[in-house]
Gaussian input, Z-matrix of N, CA and C with variables (Angstrom, degrees):
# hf/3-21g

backbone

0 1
 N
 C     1     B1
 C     2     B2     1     A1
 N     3     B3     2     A2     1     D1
 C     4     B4     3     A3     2     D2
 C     5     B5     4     A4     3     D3
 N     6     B6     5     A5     4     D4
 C     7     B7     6     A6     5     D5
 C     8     B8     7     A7     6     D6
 N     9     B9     8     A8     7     D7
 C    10    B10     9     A9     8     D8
 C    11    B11    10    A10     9     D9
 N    12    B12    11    A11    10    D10
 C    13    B13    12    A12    11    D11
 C    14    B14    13    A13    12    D12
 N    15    B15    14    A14    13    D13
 C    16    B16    15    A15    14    D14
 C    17    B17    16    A16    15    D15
 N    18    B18    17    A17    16    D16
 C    19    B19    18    A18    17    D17
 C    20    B20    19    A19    18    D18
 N    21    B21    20    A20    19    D19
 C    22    B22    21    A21    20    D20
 C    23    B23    22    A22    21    D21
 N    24    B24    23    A23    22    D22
 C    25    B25    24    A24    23    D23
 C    26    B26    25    A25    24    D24
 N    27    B27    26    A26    25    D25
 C    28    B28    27    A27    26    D26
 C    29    B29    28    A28    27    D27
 N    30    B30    29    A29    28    D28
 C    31    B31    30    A30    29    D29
 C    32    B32    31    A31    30    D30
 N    33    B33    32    A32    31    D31
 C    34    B34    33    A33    32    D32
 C    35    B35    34    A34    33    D33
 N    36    B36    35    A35    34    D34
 C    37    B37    36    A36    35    D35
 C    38    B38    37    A37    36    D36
 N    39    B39    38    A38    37    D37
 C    40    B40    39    A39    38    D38
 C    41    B41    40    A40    39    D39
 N    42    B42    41    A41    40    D40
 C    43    B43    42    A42    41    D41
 C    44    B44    43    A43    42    D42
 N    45    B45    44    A44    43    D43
 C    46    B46    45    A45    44    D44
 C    47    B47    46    A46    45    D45
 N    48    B48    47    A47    46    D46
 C    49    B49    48    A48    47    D47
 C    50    B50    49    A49    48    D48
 N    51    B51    50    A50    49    D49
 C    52    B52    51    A51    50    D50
 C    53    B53    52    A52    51    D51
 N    54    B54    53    A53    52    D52
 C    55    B55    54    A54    53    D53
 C    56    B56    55    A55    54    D54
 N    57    B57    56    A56    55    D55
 C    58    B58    57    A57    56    D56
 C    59    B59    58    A58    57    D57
 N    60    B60    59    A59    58    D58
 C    61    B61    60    A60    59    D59
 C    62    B62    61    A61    60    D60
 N    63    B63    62    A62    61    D61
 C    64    B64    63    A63    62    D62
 C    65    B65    64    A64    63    D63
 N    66    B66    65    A65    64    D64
 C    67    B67    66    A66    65    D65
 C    68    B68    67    A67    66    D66
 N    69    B69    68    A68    67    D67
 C    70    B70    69    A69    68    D68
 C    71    B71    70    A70    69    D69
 N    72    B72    71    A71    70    D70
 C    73    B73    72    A72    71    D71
 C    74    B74    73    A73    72    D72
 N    75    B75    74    A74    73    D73
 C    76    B76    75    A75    74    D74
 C    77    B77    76    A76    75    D75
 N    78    B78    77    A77    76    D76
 C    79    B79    78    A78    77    D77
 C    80    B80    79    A79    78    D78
 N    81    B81    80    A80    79    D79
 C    82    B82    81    A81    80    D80
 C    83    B83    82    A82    81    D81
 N    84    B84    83    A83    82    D82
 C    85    B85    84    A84    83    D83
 C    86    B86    85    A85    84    D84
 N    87    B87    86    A86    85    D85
 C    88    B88    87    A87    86    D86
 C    89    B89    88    A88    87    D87
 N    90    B90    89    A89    88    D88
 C    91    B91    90    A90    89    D89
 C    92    B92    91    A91    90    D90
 N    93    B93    92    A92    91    D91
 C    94    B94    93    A93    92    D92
 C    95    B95    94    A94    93    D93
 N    96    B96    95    A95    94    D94
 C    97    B97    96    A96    95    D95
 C    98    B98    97    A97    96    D96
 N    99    B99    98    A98    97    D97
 C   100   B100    99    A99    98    D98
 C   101   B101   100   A100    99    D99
 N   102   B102   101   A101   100   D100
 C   103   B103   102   A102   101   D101
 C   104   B104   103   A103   102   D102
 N   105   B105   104   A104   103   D103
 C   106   B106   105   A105   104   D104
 C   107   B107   106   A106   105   D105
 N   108   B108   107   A107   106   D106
 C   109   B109   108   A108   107   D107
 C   110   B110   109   A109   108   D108
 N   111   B111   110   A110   109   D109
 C   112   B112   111   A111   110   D110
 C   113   B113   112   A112   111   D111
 N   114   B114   113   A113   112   D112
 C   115   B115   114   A114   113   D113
 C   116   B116   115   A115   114   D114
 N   117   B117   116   A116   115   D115
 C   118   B118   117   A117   116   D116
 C   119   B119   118   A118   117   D117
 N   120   B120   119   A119   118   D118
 C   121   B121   120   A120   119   D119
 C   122   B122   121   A121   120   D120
 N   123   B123   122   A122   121   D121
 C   124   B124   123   A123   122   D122
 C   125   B125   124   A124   123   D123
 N   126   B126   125   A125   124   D124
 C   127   B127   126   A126   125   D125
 C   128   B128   127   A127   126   D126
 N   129   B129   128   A128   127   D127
 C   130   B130   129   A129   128   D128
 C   131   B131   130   A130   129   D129
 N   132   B132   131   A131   130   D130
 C   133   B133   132   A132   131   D131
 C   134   B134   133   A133   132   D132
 N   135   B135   134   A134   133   D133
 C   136   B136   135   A135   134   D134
 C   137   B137   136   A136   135   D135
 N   138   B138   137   A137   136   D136
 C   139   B139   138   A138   137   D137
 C   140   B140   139   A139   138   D138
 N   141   B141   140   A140   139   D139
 C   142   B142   141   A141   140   D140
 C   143   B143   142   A142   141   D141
 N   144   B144   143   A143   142   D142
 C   145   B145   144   A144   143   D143
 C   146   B146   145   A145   144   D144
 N   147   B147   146   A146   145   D145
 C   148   B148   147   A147   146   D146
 C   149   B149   148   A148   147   D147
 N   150   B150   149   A149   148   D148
 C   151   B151   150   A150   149   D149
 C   152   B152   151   A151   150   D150
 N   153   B153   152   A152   151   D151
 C   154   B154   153   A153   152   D152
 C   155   B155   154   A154   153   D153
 N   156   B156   155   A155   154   D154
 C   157   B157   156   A156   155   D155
 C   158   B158   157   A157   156   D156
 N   159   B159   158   A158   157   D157
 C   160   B160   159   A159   158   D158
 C   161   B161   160   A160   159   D159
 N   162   B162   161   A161   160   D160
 C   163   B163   162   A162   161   D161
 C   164   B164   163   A163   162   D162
 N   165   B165   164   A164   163   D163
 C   166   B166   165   A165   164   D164
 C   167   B167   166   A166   165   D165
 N   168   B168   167   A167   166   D166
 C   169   B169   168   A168   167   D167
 C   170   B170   169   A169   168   D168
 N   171   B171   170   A170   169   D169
 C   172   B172   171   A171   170   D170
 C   173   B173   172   A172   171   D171
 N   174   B174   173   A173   172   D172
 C   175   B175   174   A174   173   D173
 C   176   B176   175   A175   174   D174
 N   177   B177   176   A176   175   D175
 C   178   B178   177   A177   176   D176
 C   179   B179   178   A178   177   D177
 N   180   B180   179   A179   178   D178
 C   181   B181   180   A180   179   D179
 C   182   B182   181   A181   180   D180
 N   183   B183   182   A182   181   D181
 C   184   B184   183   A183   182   D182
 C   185   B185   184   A184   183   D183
 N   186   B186   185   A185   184   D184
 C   187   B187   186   A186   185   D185
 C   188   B188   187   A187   186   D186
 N   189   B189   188   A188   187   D187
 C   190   B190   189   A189   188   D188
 C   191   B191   190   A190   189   D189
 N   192   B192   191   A191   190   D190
 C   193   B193   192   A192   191   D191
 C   194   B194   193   A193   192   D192
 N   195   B195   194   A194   193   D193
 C   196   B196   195   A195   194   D194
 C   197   B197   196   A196   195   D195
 N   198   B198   197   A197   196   D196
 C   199   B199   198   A198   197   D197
 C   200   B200   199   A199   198   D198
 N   201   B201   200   A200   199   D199
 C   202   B202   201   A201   200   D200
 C   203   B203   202   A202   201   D201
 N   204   B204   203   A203   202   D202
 C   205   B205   204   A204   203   D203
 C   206   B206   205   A205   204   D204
 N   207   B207   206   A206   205   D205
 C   208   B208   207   A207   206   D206
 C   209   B209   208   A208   207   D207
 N   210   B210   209   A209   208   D208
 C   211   B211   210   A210   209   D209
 C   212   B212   211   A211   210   D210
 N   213   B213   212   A212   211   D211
 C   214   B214   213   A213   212   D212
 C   215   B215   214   A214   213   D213
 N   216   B216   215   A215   214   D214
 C   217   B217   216   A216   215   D215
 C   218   B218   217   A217   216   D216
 N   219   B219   218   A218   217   D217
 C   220   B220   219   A219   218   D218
 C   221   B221   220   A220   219   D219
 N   222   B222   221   A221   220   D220
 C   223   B223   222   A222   221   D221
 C   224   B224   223   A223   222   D222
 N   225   B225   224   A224   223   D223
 C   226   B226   225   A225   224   D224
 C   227   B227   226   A226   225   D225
 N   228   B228   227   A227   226   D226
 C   229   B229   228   A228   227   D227
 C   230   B230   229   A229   228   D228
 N   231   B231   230   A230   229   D229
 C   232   B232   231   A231   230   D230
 C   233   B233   232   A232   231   D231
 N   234   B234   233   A233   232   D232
 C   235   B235   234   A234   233   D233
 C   236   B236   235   A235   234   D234
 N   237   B237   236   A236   235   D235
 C   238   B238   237   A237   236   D236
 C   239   B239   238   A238   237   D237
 N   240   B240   239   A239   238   D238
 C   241   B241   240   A240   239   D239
 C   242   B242   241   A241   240   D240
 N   243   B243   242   A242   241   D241
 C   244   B244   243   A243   242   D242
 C   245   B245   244   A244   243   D243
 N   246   B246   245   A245   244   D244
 C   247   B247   246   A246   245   D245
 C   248   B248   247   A247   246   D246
 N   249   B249   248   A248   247   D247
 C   250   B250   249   A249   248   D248
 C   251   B251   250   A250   249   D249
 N   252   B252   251   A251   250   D250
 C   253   B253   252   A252   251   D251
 C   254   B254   253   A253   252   D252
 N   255   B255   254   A254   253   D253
 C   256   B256   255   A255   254   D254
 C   257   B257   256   A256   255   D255
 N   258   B258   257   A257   256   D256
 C   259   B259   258   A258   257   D257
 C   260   B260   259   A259   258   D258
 N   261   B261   260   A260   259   D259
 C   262   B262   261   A261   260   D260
 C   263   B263   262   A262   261   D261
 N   264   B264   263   A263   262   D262
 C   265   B265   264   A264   263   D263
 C   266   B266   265   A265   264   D264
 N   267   B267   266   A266   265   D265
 C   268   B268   267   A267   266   D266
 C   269   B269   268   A268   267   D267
 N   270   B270   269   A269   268   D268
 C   271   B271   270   A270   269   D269
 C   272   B272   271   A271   270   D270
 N   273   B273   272   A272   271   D271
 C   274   B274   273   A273   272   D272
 C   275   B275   274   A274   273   D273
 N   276   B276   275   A275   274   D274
 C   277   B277   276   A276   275   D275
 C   278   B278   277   A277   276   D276
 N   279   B279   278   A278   277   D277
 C   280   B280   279   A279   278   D278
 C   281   B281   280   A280   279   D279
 N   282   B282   281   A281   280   D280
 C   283   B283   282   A282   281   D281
 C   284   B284   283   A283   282   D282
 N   285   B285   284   A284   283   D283
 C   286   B286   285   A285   284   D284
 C   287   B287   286   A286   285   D285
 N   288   B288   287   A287   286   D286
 C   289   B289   288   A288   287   D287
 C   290   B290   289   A289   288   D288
 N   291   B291   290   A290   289   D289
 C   292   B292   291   A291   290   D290
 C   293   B293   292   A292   291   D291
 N   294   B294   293   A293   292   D292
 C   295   B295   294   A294   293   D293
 C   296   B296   295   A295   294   D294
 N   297   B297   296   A296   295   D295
 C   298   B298   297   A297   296   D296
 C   299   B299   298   A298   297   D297
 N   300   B300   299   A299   298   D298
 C   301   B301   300   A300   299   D299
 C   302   B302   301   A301   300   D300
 N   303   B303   302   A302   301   D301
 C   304   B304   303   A303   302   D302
 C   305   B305   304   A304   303   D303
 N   306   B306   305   A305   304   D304
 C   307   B307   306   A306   305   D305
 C   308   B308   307   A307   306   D306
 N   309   B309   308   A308   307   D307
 C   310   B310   309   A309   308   D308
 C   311   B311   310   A310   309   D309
 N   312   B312   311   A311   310   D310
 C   313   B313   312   A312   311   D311
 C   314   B314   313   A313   312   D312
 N   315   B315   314   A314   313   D313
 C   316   B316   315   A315   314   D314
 C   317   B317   316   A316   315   D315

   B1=1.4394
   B2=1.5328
   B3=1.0422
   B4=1.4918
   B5=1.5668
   B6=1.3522
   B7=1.3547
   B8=1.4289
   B9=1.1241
   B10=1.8546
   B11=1.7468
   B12=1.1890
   B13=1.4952
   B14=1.1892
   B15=1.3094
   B16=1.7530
   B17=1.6128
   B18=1.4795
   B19=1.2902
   B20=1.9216
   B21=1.0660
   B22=1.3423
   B23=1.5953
   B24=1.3549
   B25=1.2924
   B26=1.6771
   B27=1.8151
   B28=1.4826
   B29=1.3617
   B30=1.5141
   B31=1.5925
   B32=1.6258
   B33=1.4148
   B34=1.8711
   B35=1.7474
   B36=1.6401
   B37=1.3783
   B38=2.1053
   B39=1.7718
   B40=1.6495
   B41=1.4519
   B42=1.2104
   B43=1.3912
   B44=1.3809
   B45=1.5861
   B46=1.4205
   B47=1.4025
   B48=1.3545
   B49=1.2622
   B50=1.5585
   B51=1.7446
   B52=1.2257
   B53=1.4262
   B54=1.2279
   B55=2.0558
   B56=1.9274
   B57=0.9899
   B58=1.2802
   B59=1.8426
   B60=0.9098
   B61=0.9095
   B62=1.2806
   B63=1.0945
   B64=1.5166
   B65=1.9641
   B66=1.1590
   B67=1.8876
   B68=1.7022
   B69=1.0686
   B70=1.4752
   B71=1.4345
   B72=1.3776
   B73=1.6931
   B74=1.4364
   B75=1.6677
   B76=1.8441
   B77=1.2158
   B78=1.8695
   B79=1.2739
   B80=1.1700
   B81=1.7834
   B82=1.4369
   B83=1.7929
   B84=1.2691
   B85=1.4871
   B86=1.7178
   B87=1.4920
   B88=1.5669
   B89=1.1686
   B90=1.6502
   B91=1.2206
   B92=1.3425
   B93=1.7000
   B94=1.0103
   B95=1.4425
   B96=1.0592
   B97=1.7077
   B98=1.5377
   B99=1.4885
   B100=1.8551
   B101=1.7623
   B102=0.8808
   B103=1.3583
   B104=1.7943
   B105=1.3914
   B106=1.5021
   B107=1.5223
   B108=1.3078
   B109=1.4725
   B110=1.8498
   B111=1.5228
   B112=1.4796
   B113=1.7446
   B114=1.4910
   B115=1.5222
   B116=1.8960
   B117=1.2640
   B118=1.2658
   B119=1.2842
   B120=0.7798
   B121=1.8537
   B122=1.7181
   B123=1.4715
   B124=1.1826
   B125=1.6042
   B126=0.7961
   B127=1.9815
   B128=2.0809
   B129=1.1000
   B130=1.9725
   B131=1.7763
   B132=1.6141
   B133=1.3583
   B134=1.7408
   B135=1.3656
   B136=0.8425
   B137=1.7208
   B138=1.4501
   B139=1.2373
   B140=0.9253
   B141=1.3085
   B142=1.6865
   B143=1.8151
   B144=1.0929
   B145=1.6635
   B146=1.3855
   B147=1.3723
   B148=1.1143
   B149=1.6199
   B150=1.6429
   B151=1.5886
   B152=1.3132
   B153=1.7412
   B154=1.5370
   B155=1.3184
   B156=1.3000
   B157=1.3893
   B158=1.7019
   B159=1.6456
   B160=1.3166
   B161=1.2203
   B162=1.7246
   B163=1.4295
   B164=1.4686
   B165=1.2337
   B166=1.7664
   B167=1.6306
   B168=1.5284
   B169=1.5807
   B170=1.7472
   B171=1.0753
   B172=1.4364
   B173=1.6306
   B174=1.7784
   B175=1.6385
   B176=1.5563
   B177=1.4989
   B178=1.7259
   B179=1.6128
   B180=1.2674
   B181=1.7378
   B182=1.2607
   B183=1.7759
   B184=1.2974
   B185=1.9996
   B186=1.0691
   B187=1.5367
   B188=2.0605
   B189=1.1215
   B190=1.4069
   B191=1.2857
   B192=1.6899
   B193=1.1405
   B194=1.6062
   B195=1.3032
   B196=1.3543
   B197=1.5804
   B198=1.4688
   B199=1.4733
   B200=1.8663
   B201=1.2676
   B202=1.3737
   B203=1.6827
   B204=1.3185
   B205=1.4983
   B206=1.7368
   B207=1.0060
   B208=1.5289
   B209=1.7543
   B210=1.4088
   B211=1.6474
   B212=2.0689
   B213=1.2438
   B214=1.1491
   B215=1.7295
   B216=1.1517
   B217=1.0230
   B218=1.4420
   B219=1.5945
   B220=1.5816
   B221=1.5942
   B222=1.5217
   B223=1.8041
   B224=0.9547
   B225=1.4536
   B226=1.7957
   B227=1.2433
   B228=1.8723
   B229=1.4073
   B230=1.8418
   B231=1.0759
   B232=1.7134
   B233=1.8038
   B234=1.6905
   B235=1.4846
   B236=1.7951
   B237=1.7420
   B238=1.6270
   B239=1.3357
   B240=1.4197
   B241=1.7917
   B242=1.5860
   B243=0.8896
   B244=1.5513
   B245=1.5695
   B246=1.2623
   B247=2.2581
   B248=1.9306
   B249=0.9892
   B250=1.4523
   B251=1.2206
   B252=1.0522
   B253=1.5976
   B254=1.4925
   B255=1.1614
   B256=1.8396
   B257=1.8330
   B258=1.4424
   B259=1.7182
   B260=1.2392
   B261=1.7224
   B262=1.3974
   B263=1.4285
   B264=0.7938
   B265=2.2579
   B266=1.4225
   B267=1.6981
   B268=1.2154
   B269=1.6035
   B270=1.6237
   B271=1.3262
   B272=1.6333
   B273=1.2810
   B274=1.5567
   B275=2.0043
   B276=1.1819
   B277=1.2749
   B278=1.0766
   B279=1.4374
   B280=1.6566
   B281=1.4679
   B282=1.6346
   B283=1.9507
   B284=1.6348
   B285=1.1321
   B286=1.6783
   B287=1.5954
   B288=1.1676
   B289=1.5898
   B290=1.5294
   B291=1.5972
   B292=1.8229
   B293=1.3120
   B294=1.3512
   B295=1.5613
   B296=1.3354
   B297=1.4936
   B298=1.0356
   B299=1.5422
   B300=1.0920
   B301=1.9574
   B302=1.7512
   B303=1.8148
   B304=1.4562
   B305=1.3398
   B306=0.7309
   B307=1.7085
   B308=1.2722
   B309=1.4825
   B310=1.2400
   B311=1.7269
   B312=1.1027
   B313=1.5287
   B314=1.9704
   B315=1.3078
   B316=0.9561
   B317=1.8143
   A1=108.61
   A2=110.39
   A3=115.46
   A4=116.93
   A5=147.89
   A6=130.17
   A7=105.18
   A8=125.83
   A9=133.39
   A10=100.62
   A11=96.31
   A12=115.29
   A13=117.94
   A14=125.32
   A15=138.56
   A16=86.02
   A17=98.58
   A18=137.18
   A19=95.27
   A20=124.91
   A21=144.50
   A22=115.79
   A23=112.68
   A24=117.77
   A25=85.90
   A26=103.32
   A27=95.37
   A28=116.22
   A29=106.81
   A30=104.16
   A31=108.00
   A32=89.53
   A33=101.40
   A34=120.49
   A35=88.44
   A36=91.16
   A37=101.60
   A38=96.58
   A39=94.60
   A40=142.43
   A41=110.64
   A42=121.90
   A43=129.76
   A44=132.05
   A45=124.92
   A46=118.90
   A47=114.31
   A48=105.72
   A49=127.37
   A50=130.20
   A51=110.80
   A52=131.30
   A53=95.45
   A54=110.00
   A55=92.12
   A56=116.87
   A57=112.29
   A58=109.48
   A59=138.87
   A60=157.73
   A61=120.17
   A62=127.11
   A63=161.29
   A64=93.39
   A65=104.14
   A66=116.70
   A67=107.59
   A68=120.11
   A69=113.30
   A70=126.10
   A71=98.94
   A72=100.40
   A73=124.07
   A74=99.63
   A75=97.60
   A76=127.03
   A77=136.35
   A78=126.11
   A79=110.39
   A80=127.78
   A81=147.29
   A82=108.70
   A83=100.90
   A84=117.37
   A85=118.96
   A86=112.79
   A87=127.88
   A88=112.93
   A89=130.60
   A90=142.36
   A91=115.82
   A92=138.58
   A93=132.43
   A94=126.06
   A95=104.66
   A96=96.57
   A97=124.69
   A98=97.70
   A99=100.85
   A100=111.04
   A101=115.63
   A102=126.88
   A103=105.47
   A104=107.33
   A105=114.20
   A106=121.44
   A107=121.09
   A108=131.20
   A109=85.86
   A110=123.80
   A111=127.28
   A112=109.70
   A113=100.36
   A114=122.54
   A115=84.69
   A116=156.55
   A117=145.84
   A118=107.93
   A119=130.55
   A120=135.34
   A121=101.59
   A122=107.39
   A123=112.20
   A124=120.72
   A125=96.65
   A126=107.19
   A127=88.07
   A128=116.96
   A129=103.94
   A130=85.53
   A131=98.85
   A132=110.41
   A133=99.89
   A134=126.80
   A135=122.12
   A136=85.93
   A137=124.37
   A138=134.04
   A139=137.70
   A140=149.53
   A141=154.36
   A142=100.56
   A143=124.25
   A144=126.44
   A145=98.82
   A146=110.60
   A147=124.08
   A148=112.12
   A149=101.65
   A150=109.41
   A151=114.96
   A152=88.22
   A153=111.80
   A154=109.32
   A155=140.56
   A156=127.39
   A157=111.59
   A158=94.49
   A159=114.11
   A160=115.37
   A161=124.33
   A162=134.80
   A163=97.89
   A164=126.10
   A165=108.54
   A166=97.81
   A167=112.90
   A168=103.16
   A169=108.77
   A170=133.05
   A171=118.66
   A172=128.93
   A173=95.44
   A174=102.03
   A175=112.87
   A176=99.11
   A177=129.74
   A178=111.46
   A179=114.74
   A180=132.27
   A181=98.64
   A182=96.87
   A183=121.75
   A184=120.18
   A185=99.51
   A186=106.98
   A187=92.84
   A188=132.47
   A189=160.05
   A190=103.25
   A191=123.08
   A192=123.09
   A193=82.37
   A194=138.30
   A195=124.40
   A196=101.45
   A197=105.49
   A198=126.79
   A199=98.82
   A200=123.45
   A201=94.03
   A202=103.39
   A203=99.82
   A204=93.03
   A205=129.81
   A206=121.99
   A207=112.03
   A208=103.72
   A209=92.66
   A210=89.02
   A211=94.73
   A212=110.72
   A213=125.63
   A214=117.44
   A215=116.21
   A216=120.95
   A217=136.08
   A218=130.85
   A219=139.86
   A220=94.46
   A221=118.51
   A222=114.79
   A223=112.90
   A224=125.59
   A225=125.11
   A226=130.27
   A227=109.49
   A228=110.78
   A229=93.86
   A230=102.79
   A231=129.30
   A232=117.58
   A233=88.60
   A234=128.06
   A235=84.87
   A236=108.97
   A237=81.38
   A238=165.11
   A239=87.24
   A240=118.60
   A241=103.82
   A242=135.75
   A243=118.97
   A244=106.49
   A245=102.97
   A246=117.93
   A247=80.12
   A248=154.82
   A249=149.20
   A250=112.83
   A251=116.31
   A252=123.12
   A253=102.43
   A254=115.26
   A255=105.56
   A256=94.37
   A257=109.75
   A258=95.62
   A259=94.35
   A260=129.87
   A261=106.73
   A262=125.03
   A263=109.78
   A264=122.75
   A265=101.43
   A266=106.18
   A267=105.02
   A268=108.84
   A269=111.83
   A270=121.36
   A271=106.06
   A272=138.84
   A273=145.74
   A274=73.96
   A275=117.72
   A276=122.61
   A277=126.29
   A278=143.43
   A279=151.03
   A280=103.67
   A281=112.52
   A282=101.56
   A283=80.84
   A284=110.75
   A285=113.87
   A286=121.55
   A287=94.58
   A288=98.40
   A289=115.55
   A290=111.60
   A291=106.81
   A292=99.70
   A293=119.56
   A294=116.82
   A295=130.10
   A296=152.01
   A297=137.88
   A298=118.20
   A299=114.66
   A300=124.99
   A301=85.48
   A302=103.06
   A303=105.28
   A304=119.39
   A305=123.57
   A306=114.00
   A307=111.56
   A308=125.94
   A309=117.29
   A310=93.94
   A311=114.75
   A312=91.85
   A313=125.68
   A314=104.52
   A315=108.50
   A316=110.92
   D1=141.81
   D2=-173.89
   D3=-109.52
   D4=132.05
   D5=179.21
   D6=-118.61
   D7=132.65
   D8=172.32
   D9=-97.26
   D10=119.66
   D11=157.76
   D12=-84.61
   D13=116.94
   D14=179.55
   D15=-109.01
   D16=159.26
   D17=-155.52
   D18=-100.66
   D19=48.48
   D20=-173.08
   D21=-107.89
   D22=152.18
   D23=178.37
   D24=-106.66
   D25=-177.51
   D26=-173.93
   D27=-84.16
   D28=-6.79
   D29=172.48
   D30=-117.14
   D31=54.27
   D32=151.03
   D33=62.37
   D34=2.61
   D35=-179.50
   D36=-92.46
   D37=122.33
   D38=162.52
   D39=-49.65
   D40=140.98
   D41=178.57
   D42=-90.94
   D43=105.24
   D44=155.29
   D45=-71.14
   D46=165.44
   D47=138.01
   D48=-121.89
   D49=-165.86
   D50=177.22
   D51=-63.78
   D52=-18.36
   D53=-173.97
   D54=-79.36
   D55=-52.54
   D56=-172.45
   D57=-61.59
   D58=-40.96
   D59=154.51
   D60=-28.85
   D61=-60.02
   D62=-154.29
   D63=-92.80
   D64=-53.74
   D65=161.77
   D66=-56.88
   D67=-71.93
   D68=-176.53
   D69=-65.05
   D70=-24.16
   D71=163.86
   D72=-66.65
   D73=-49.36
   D74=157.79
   D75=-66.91
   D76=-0.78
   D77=166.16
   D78=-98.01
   D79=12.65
   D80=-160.93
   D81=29.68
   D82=49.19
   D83=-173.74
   D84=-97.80
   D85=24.46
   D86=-145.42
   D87=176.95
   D88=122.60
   D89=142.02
   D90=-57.75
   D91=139.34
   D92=146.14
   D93=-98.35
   D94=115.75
   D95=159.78
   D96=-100.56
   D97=121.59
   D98=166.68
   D99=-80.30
   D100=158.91
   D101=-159.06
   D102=-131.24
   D103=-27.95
   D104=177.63
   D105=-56.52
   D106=173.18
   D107=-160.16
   D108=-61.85
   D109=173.56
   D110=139.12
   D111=-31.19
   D112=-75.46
   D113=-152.23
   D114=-65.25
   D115=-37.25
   D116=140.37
   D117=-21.10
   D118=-61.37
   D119=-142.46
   D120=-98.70
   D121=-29.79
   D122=167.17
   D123=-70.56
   D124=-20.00
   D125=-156.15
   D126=-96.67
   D127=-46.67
   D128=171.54
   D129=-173.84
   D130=131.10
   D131=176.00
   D132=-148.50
   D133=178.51
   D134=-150.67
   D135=-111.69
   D136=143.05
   D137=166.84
   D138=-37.73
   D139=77.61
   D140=-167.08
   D141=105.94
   D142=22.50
   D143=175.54
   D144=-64.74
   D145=-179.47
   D146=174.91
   D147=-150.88
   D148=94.45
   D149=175.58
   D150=-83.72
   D151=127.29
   D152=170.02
   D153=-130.24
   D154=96.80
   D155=-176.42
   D156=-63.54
   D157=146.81
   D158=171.64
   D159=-12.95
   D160=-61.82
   D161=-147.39
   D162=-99.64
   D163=-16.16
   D164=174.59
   D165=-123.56
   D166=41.26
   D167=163.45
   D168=-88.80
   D169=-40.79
   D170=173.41
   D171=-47.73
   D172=-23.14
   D173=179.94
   D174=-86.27
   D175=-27.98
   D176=-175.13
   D177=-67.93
   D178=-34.38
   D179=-157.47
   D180=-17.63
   D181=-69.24
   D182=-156.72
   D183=-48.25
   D184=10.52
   D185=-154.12
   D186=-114.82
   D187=-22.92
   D188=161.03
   D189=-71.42
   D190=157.96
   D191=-150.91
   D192=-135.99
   D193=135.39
   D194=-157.11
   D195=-99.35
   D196=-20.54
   D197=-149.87
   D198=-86.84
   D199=-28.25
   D200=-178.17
   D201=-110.16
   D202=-139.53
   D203=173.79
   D204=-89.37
   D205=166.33
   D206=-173.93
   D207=-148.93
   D208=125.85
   D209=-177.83
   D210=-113.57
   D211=141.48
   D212=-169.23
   D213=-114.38
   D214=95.16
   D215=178.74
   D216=-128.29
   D217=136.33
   D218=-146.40
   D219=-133.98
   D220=-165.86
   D221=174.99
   D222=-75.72
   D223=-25.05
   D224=-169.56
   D225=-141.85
   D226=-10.22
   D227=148.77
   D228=131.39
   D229=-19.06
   D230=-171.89
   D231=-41.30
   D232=-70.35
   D233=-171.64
   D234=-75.92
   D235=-74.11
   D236=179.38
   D237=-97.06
   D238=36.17
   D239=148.54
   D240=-77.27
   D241=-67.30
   D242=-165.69
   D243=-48.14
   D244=-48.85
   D245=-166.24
   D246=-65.02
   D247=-42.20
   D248=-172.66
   D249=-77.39
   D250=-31.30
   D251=169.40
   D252=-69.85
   D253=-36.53
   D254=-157.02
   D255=-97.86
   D256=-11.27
   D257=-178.16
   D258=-93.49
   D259=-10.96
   D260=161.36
   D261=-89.63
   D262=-7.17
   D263=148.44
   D264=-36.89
   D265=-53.60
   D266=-148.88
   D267=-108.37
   D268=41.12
   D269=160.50
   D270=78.05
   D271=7.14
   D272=-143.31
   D273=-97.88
   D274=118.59
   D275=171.73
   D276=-74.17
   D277=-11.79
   D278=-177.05
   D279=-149.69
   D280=92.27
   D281=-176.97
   D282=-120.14
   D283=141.66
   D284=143.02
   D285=-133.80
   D286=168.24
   D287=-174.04
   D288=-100.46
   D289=121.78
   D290=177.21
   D291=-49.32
   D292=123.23
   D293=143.46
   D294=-43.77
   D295=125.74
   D296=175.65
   D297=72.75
   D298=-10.36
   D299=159.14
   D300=67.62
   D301=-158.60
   D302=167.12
   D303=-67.76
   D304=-11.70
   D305=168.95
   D306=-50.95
   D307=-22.70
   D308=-167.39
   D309=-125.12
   D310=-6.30
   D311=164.21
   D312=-88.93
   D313=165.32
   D314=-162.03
   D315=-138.00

């Protein structure tokens, strides 16, 4: 019997990581959304992101492009698993979640 490991959390939401990330941003192949507070995003965020905190992304949606890909990332991976869960509510066809948020970028 054979088992395939996919790059999944247990509720089906996909997994990046920072190296992958860091690749699709240089083939401009990916939206990011940060999900952290302002004063987060203010204090070190990644260049051309796009902050929307957690709590006004359902009012925010509309501002995200649902149609290509979207990588979702917070400090630890937490916040953007939930915001990835809810843009796939909201029909967003390619969301994954940074593994390890900024904590793990570099």
């Amino acid at each position: 019997m054979i088992f395939v490991i996919m790059q999944m959390s247990p509720i089906g939401v996909k997994q990046m990581d920072t190296d992958e990330l860091r690749t699709k941003r240089q083939n401009k192949e990916v939206q990011l959304l940060d999900v952290r507070t302002e004063n987060e995003f203010a204090g070190r965020s990644i260049r051309g992101a796009k902050n929307i905190p957690l709590h006004t992304l359902k009012k925010r949606i509309n501002e995200l492009n649902p149609s290509i890909e979207t990588a979702v990332i917070c400090q630890s991976g937490m916040r953007s698993l939930k915001a990835s869960k809810l843009l796939q509510k909201h029909n967003f066809i390619n969301v994954k979640n940074v593994r390890g948020g900024m904590n793990n970028w570099k």
